[in-house]
N, CA, C and O of each residue as an XYZ file, in Angstrom:
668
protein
N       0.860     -1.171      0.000
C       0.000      0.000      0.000
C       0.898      1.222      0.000
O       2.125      1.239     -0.095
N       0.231      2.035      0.099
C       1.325      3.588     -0.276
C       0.576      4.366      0.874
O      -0.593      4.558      1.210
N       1.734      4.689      1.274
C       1.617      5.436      2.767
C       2.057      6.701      2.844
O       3.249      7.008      2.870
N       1.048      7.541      2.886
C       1.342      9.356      2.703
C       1.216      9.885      4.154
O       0.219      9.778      4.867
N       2.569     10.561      4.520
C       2.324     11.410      5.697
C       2.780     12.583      5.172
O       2.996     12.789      3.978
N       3.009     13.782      6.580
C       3.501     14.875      6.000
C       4.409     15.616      7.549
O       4.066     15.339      8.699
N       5.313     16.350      7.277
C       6.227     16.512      8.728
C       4.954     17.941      9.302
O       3.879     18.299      8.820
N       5.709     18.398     10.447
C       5.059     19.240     11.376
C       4.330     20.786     10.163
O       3.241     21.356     10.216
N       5.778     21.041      9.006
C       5.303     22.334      8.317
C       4.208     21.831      7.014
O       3.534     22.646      6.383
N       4.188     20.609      6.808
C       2.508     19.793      6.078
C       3.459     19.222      4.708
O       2.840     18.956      3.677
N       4.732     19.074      4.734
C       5.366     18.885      3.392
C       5.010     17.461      3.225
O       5.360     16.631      4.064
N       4.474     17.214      2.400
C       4.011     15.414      2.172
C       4.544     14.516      1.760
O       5.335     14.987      0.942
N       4.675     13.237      1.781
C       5.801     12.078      1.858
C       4.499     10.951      1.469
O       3.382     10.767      1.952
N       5.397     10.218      0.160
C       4.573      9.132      0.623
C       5.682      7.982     -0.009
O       6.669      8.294     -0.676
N       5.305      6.634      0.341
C       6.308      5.603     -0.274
C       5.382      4.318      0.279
O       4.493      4.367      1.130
N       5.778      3.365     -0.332
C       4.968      2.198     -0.425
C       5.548      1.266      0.781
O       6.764      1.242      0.969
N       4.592      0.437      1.662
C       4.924     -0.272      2.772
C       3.813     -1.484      2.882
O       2.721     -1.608      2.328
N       4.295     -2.066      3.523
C       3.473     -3.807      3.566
C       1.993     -3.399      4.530
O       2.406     -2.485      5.244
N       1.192     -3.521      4.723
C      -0.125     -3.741      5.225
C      -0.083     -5.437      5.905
O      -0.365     -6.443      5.254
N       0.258     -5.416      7.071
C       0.614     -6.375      8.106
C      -0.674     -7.057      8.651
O      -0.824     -8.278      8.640
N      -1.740     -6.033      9.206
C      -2.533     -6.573      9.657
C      -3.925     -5.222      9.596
O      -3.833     -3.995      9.587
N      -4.978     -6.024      9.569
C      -6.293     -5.512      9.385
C      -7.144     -5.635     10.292
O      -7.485     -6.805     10.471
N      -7.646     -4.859     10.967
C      -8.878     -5.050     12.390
C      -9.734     -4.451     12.483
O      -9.875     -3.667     11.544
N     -10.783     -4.397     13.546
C     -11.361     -3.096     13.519
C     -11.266     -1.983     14.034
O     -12.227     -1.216     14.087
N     -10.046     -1.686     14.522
C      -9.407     -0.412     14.766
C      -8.539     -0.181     13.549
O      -8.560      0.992     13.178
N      -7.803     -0.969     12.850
C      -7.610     -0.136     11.449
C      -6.839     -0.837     10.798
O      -7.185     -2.003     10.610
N      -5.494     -0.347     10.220
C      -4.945     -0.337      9.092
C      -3.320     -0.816      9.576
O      -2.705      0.228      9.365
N      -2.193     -1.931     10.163
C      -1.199     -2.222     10.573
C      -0.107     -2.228      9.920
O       0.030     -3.195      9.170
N       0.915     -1.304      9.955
C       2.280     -1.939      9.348
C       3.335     -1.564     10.721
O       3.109     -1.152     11.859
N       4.773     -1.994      9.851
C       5.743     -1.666     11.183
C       6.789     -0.694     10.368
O       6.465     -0.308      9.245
N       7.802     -0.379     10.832
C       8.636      0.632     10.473
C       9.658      0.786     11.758
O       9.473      0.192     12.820
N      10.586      1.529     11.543
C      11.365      2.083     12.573
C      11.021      3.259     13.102
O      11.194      3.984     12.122
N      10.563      4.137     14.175
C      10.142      5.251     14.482
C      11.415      5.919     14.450
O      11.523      6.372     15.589
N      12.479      6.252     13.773
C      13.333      7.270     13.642
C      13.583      6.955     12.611
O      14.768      7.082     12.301
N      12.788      6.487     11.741
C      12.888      6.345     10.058
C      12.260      8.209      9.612
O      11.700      8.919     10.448
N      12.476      8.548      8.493
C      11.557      9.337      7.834
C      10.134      9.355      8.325
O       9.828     10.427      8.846
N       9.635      8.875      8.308
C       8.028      8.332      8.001
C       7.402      8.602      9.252
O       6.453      9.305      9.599
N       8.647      7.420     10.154
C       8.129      7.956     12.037
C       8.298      9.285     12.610
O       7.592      9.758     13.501
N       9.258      9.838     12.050
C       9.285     11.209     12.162
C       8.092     11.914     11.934
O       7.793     12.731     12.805
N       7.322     11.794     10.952
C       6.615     12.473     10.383
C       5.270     12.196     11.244
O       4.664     13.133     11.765
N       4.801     10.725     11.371
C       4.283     10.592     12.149
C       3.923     11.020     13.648
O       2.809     11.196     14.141
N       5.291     11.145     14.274
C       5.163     11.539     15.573
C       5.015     12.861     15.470
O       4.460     13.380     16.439
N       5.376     13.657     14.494
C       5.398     14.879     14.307
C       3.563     15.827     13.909
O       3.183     16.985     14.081
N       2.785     14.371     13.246
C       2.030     14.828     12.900
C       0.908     13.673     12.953
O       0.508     13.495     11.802
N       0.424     13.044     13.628
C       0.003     11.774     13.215
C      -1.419     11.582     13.103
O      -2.343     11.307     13.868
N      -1.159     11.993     11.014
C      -2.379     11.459     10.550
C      -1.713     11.464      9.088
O      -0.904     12.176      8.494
N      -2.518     10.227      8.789
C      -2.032      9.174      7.334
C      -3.102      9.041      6.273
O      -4.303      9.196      6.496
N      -2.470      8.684      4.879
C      -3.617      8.275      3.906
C      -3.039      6.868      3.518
O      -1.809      6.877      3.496
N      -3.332      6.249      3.359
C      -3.069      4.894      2.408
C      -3.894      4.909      1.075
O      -5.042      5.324      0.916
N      -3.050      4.363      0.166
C      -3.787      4.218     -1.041
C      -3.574      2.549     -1.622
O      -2.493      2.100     -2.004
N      -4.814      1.816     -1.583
C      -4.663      0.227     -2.436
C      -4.871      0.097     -3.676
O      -6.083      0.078     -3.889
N      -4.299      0.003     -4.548
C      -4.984      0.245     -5.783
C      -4.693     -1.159     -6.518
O      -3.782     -1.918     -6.186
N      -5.591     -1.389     -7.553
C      -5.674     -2.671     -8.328
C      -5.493     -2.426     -9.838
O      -6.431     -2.932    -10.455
N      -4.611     -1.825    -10.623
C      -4.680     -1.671    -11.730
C      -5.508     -2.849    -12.852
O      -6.126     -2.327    -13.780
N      -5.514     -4.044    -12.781
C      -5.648     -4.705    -13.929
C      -7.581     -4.816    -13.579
O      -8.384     -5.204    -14.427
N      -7.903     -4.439    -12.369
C      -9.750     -5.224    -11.563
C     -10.239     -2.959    -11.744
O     -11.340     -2.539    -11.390
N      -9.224     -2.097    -12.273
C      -9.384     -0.651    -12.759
C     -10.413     -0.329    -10.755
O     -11.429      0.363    -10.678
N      -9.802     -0.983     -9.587
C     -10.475      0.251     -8.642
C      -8.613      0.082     -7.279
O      -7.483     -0.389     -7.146
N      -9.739      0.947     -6.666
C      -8.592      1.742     -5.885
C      -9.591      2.163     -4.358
O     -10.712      2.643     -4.190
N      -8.771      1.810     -3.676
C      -9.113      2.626     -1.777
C      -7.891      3.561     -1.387
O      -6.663      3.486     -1.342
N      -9.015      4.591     -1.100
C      -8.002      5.449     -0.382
C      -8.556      5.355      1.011
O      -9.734      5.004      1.076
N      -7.759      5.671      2.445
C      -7.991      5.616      3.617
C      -6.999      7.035      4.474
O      -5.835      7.417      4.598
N      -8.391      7.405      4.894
C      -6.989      8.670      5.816
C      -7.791      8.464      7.378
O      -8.947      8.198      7.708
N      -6.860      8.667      7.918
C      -7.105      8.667      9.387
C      -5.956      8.853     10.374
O      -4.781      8.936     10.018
N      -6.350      8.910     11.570
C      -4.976      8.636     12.336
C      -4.393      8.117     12.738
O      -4.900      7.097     13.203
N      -3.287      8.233     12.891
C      -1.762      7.026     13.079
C      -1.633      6.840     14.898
O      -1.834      7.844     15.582
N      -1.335      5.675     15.492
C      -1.486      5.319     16.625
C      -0.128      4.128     16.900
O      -0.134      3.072     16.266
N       0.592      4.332     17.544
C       1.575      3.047     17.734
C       0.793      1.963     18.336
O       0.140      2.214     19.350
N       0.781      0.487     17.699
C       0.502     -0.590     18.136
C       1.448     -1.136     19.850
O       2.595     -0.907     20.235
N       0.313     -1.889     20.473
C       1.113     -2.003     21.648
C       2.754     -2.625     21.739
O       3.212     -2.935     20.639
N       3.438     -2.782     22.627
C       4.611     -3.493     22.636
C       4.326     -5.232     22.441
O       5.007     -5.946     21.705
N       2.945     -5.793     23.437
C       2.681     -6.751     23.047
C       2.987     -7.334     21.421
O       3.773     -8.113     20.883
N       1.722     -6.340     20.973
C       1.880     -6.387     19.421
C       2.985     -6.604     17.924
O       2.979     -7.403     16.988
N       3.711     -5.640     18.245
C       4.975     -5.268     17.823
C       6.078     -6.458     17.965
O       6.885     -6.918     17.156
N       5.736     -6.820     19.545
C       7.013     -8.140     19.861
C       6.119     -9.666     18.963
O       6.855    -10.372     18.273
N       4.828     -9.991     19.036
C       4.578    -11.139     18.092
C       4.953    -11.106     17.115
O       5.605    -12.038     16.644
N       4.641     -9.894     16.388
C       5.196     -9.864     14.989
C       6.492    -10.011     14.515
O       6.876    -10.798     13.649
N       7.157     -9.179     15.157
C       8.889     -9.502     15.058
C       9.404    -11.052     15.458
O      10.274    -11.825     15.055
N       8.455    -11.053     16.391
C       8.930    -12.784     16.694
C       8.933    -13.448     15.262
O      10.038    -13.849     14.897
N       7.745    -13.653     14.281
C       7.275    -14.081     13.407
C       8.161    -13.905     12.008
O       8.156    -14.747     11.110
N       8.852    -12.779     11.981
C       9.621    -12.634     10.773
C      10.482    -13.571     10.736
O      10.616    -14.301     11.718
N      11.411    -13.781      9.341
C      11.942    -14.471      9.126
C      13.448    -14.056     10.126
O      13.634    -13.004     10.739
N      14.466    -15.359     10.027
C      15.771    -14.408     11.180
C      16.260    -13.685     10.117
O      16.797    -12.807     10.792
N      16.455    -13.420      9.169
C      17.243    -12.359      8.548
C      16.736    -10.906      8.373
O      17.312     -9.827      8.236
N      15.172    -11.367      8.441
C      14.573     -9.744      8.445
C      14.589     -9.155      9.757
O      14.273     -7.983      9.961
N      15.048    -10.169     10.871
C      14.954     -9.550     12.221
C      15.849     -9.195     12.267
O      15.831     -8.161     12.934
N      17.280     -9.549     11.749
C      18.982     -9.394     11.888
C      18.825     -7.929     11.216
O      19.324     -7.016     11.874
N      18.148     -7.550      9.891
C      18.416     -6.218      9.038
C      17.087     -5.393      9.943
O      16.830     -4.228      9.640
N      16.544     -5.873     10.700
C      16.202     -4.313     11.241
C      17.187     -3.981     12.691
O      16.673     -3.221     13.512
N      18.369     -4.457     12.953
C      19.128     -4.236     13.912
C      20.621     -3.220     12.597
O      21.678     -2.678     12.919
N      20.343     -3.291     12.000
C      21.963     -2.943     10.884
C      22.332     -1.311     11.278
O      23.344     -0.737     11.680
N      20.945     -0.898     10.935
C      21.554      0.674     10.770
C      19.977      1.286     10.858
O      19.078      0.818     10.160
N      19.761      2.417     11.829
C      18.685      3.555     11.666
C      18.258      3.335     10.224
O      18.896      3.238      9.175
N      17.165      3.295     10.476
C      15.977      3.572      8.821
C      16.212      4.687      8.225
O      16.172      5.725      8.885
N      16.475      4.712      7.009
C      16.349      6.418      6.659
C      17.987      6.771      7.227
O      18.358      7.862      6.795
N      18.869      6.179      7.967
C      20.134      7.381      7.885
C      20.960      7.012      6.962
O      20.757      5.892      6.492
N      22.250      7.901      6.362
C      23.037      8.122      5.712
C      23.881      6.787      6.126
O      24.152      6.694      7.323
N      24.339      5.704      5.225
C      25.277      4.837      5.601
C      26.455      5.369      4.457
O      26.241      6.268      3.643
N      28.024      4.440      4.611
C      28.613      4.921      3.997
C      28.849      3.932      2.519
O      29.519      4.407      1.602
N      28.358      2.811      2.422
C      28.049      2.217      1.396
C      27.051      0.625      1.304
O      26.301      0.174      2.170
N      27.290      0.206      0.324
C      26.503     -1.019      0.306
C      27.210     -2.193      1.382
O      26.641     -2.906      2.208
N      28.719     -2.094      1.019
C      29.444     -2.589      1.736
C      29.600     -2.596      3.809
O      29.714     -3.575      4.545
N      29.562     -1.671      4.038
C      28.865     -1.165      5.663
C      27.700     -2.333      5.889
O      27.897     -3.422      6.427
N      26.491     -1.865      5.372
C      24.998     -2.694      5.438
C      25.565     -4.111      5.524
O      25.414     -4.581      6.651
N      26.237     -5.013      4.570
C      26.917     -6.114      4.649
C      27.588     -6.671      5.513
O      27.239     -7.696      6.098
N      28.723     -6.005      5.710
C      29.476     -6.006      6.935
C      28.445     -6.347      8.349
O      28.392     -7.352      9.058
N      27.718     -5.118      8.398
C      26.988     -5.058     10.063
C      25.813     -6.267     10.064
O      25.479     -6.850     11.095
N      25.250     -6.541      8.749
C      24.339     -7.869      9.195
C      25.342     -8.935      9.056
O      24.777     -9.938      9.490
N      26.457     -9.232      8.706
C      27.739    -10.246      8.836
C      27.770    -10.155     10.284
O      27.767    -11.240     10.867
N      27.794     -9.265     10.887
C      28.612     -8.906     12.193
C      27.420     -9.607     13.563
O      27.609    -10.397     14.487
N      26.048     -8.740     13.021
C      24.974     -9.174     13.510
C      24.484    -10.446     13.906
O      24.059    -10.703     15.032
N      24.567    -11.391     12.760
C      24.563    -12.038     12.053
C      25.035    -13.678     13.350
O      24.462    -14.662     13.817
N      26.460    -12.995     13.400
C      27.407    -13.732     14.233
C      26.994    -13.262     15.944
O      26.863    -14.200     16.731
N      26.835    -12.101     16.380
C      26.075    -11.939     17.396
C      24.991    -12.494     17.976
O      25.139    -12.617     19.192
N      23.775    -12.940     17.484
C      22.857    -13.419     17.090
C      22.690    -14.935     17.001
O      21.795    -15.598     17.525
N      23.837    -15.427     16.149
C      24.133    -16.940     16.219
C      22.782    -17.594     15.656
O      22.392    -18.629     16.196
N      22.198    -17.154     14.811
C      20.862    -17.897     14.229
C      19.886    -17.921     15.795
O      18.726    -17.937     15.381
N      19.848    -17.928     16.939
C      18.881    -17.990     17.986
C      18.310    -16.767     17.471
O      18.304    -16.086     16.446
N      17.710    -16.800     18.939
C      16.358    -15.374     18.839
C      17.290    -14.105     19.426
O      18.165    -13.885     20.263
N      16.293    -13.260     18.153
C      16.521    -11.783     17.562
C      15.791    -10.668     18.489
O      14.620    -10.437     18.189
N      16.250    -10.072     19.395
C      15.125     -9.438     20.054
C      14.624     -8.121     19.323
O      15.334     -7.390     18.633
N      13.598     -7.990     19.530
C      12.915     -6.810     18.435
C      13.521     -5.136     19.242
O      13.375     -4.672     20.373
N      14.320     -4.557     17.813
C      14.833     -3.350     18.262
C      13.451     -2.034     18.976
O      12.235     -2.000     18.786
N      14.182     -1.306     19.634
C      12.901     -0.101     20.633
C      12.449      0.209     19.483
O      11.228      0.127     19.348
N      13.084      0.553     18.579
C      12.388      1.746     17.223
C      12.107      0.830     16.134
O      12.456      1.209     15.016
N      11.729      0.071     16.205
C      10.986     -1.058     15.618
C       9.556     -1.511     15.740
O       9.277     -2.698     15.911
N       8.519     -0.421     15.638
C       7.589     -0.807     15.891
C       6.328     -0.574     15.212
O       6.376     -0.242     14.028
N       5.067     -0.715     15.863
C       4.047     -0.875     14.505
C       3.200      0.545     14.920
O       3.135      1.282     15.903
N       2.464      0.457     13.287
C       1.714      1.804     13.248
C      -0.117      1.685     13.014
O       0.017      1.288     11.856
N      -0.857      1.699     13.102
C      -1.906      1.489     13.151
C      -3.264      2.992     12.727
O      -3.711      3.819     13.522
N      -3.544      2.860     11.396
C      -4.148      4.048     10.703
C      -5.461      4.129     11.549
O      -5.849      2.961     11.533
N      -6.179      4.706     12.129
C      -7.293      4.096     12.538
C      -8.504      5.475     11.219
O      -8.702      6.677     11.041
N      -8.778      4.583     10.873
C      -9.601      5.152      9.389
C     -10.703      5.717      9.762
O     -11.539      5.149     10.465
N     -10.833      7.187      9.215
C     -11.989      8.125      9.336
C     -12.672      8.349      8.348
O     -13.828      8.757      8.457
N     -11.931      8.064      6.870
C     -12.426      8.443      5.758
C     -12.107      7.247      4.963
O     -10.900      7.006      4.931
N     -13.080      6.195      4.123
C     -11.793      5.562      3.192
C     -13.385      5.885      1.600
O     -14.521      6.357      1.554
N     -12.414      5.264      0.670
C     -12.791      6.052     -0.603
C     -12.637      4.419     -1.427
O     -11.779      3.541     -1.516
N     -13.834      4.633     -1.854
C     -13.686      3.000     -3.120
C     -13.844      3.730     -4.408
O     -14.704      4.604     -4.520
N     -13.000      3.385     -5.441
C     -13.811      3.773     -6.549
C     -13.518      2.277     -7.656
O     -12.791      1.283     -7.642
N     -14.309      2.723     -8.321
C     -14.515      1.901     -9.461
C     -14.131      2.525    -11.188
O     -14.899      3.284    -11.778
N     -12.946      2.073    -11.725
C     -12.774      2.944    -12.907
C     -13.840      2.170    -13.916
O     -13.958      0.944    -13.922
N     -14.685      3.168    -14.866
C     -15.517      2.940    -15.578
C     -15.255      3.657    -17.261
O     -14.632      4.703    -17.447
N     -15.814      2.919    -18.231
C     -15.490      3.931    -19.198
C     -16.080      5.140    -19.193
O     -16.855      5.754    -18.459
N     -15.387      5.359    -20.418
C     -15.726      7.531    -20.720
C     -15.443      8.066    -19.083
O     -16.102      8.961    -18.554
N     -14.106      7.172    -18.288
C     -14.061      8.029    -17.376
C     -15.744      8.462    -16.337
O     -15.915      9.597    -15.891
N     -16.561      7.566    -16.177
C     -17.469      7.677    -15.846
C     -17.885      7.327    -14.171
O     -18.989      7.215    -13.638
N     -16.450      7.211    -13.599
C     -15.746      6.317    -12.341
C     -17.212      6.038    -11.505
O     -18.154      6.783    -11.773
N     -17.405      4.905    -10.440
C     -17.849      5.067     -9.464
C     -17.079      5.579     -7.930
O     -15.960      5.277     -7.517
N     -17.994      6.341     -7.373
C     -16.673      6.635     -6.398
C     -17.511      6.471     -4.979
O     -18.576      7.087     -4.966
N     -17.205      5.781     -3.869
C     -17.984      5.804     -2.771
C     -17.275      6.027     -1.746
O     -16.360      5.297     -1.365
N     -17.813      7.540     -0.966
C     -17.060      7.887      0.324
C     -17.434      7.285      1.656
O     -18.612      7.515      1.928
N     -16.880      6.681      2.442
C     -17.611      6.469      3.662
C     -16.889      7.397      4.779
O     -15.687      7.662      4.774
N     -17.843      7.848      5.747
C     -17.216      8.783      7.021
C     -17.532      8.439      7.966
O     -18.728      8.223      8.160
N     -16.611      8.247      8.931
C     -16.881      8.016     10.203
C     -17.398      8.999     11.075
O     -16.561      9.886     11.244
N     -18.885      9.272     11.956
C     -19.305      9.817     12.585
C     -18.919      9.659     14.123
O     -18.333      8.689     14.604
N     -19.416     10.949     14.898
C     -18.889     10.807     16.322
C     -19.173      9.663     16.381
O     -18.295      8.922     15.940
N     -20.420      8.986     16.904
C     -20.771      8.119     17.288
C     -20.514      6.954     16.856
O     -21.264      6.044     17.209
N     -19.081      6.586     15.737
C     -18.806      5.422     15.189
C     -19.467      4.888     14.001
O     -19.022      4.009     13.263
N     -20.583      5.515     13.895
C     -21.287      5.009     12.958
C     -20.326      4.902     11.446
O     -19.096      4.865     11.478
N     -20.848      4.875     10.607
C     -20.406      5.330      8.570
C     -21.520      5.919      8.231
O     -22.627      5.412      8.415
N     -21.291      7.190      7.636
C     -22.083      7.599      6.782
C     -21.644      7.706      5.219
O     -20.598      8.267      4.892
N     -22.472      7.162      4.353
C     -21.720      6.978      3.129
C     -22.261      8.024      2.059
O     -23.111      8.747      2.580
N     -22.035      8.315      0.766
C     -22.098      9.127     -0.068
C     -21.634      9.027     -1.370
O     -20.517      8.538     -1.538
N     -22.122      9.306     -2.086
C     -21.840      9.021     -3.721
C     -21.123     10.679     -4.294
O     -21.643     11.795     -4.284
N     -19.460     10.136     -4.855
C     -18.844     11.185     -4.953
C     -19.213     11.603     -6.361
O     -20.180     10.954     -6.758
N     -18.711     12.565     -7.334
C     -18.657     12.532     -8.763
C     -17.569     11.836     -9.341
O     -16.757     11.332     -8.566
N     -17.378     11.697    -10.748
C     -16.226     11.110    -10.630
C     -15.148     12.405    -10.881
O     -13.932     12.213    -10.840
C-alpha cells in the first residue's frame, strides 16, 4: 500500500509499505520510528493509504490517524519474521546516511554472528503503526471516465455515513 504522511510544516511524503494486519481499529504496518516516516508521524500523526488494483481498474483510499501498536503487538510480529529480516532491522537507523553497500553487509555479517541464528530481540524503534480510518474512498474505474466513487465517514458516534462522490 502507499503510505502518505507529511512533517510538522505539512510537506508530504509518501512511499509504499506492507499492510501487516487488518482489524477493527484499522490499518497495521511496522517501520522504525526514527525512520523518515516515524518522524513524520510523531510529528504529525495522521495518514492516507492508497490500495490500488490496476488490472480489476479500482482503488481505496484511507486517511485517518496514526497510533503506535502495543509493545505486546509489535514483539509477536517480530517474533514471526523471518531471522534475517529480524537481523536487518538491527543494521543501521531507517532512513540514515550509511557509507556504502558494503557497511549494510558487513553489520548484518557482524549481527549475524552476534545473534548466532537464535532469537533476535525486536529493536525499541521497531515498531508498529496502526491508521485508525476516518475516511476511506472505493472507486470503481468505468469507461468515458465515468468512475464510481464511494465515500464512507466516520461519525462521532462510530457510525459510517456513506455518499456518492462525482467522478
Amino acid at each position: 500500500m502507499v503510505l502518505a504522511t507529511a512533517d510538522a510544516d505539512g510537506t508530504p511524503s509518501a512511499r509504499y509499505v506492507l499492510l501487516k494486519g487488518l482489524d477493527a481499529e484499522g490499518f497495521v504496518f511496522y517501520s522504525h520510528s526514527v525512520s523518515n516516516k516515524g518522524e513524520e508521524m510523531r510529528a504529525n500523526p495522521r495518514a492516507a493509504l492508497v490500495f490500488y488494483w490496476a488490472p480489476l481498474h479500482r482503488q481505496v483510499r484511507v486517511e485517518g490517524t496514526v497510533s503506535e501498536v502495543s509493545a505486546a503487538e509489535a514483539d509477536a510480529y517480530f517474533a514471526s519474521r523471518p531471522y534475517a529480516s529480524q537481523v536487518s532491522a538491527w543494521v543501521a537507523p531507517q532512513s540514515s546516511a550509511v557509507s556504502g553497500r558494503d557497511f549494510l553487509d558487513q553489520r548484518a555479517a557482524e549481527l549475524d554472528l552476534q545473534f548466532a541464528g537464535g532469537s533476535v530481540p525486536r529493536p525499541d524503534t521497531w515498531i508498529g503503526y496502526r491508521v485508525r480510518p476516518e475516511r476511506i474512498e472505493f472507486w470503481q474505474g468505468r469507461e468515458n471516465r465515468l468512475h464510481d466513487r464511494l465515500l464512507y465517514e466516520r461519525r462521532a458516534d462510530l457510525s459510517w455515513h456513506m455518499r456518492r462522490l462525482a467522478p
